[in-house]
N, C-alpha and C positions, 0 to 999 in steps of 0.2 A: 711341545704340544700343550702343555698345562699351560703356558702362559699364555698362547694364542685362546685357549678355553676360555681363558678367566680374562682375557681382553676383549673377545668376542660375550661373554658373560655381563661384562660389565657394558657394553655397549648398547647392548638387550633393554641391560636395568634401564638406563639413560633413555633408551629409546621410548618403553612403556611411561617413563616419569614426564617425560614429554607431550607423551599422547595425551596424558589425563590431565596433566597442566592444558591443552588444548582444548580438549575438550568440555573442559568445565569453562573455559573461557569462553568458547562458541555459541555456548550453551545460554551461559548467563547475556550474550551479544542477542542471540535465538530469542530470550523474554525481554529484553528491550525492544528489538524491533516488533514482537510484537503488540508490548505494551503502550506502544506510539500509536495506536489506532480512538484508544481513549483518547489521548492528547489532540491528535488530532480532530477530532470531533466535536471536542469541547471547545475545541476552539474553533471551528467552522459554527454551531450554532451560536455558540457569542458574536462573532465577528457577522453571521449573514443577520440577526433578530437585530442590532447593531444598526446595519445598514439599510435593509428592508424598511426600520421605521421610523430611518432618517429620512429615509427619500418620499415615503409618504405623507409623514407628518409637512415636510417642507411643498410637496402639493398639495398637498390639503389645505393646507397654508394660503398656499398661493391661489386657490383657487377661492378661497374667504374672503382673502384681502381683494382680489382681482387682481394679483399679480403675478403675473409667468415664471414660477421659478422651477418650471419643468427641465430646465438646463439644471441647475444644481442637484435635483434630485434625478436625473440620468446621470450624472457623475458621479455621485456615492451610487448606483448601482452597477455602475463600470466597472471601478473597484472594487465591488464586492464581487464581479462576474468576474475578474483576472484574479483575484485571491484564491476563487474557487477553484478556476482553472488550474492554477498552480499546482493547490493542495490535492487533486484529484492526480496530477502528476506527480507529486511526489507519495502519495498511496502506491501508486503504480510500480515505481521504483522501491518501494521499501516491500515490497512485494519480491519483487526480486530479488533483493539480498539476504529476506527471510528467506528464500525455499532454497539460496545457493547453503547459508549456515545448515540449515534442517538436515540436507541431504549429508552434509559432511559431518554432521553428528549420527545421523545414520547408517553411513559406514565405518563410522569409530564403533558405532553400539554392536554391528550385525557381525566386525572384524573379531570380535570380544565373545561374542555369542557361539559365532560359530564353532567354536571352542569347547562351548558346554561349561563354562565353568563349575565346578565344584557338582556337577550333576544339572546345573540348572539349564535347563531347556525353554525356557521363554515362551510358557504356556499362552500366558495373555498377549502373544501376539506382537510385542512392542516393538514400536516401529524400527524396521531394521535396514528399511529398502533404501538403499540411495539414489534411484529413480524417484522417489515419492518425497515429498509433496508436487503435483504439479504445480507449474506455472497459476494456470489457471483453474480454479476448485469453486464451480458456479456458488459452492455452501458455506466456504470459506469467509472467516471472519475482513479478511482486507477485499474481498469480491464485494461483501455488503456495505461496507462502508464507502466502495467506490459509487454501486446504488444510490447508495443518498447524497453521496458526492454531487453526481450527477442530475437528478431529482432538485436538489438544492438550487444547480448553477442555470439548471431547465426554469426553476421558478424566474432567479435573478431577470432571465432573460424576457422570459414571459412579461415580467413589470418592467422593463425597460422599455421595451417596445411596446409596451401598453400608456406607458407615461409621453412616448415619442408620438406617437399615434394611438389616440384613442380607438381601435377597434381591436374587439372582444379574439374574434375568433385567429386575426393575423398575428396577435399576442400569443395566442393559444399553438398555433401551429408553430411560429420561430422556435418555440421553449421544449416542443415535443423533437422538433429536428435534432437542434443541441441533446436532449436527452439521448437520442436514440443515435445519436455524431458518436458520443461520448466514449458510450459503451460498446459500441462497434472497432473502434479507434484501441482502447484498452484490454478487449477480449483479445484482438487480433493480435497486438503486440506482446502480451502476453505467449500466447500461443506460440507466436515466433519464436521467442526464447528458445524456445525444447530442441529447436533444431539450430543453435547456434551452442558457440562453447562458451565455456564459464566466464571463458576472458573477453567477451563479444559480449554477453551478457550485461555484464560490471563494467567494464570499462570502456565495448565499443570495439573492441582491436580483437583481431585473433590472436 
């Protein structure tokens, strides 16, 4: 019986050394993905201020000189409208693999908590829920950057079909479509998540 204690004892230790090996690994996974929103931003306004004043300067250009280089500069905003596109999907996704880490640090913290350790009761509330975060958190820092995502590739769109076809308000409307495509397309998907599993989630597969 004592050696089954001290095997099962020691199994225990192995097992808690694990968890918090995990969970600081998670963790530190947790502030990467979400420190890729900076990254990412900083590098959509270099890359769209970039192109946006490639493609006007070269009609503007062309329009001084008298020559047509409305092709060239519809193509540096192509590009910047599939970049965008991109990056707006990979927001999306790095969304997703933030709230699946969140959650499973949240039930490492709440598994730990509910415990009481040493008396302590987790007055302030700290997040313990492994339902929480949603998917979708309209206030959320990667919801807003999808915003501007969006907003951004709304613009791209706007001056592409403004530079294809000079009129005002048919620019104006293609760009508000896309905007409002966007985030329809990204709320939804989002949302969807909640009722698929982890593995459906991440990878697609049940």
């Amino acid at each position: 019986m004592n050696g089954a204690s001290q095997s099962i004892s020691k199994q225990e230790k192995e097992g808690l050394s694990f968890l918090e090996r995990d969970f600081n690994q998670c963790f530190q996974q947790m502030r990467q993905y979400d420190s890729q929103i900076v990254d990412i931003l900083k590098f959509m306004f270099t890359a769209y201020s970039a192109l946006i004043g490639v493609a006007f300067g070269l009609y503007q250009f062309g329009r001084v000189e008298g020559k047509d280089l409305s092709l060239s500069a519809a193509s540096a905003l192509s590009v910047g409208l599939l970049i965008g596109l991109f990056m707006l999907g990979l927001t999306i996704r790095n969304r997703v693999y933030f709230v699946r880490v969140a959650r499973y640090i949240n039930e490492h913290r709440g598994f730990f908590l509910s415990y009481k350790p040493l008396g302590f009761e987790n007055k302030a509330k700290m997040y313990a829920n492994h339902e929480q975060p949603h998917y979708f958190n309209w206030k959320s820092s990667h919801s807003w950057l999808c915003y501007i995502e969006a907003v951004l590739n709304g613009t791209l769109l706007t001056s592409l079909v403004y530079i294809i076809k000079p009129c005002m308000w048919r620019a104006i409307v293609s760009g508000l479509f896309l905007l409002s495509l966007q985030l329809v397309v990204a709320v939804v998907y989002l949302r969807s998540c909640e009722r698929k599993s982890p593995s459906e989630t991440v990878f697609g597969k049940k």
